[in-house]
C-alpha positions in Angstrom: -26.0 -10.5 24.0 -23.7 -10.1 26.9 -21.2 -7.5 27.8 -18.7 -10.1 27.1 -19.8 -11.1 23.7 -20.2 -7.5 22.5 -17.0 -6.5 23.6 -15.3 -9.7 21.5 -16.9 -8.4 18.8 -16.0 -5.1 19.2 -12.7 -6.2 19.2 -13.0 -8.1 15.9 -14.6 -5.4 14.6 -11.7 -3.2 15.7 -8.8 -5.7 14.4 -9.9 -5.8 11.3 -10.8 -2.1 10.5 -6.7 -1.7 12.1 -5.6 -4.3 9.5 -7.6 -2.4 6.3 -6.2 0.4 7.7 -2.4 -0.7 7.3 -2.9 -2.5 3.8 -4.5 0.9 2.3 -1.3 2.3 3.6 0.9 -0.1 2.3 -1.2 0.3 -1.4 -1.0 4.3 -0.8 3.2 3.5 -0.8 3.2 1.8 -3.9 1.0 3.9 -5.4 3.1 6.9 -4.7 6.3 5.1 -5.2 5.1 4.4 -9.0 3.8 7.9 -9.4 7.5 9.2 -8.3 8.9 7.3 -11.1 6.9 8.0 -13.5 7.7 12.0 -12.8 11.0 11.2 -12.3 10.9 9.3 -15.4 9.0 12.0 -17.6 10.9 14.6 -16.6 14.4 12.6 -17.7 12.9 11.5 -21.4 9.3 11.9 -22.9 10.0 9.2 -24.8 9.1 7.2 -21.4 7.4 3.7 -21.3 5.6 3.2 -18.3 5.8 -0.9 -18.8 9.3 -1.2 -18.7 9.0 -0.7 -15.3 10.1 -3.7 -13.3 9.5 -4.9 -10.2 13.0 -4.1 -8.9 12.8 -0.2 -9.4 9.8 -0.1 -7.0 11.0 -2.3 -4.4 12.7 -0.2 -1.4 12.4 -2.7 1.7 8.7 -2.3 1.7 6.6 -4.2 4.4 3.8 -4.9 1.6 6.2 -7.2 -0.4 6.6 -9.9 2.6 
């Protein structure tokens, strides 16, 4: 392999660890927003159901919706 090549797939390699990096971020903010409203939730009424959730209540301009 040449210098070239390697670097190219060093770069790849490098792109795509960057964009794994950003989706587990974006999962790790839904994750935590859901968590939030569940405590929030629980602490309001323990008569709570956690599927009446909806889509809406989670949503706060987050990148991972587009």
């Amino acid at each position: 392999m040449t210098s070239e090549e390697d670097s190219q797939k060093h770069e790849k390699s490098t792109q795509t660890l960057e964009e794994i990096c950003e989706n587990t971020r974006a999962i790790r903010r839904v994750v935590n927003r859901i968590l939030d409203h569940l405590h929030e939730a629980e602490d309001r009424d323990n008569s709570y159901d956690p599927d009446s959730v909806t889509w809406k209540d989670l949503y706060n301009n987050d990148d991972v919706y587009y």
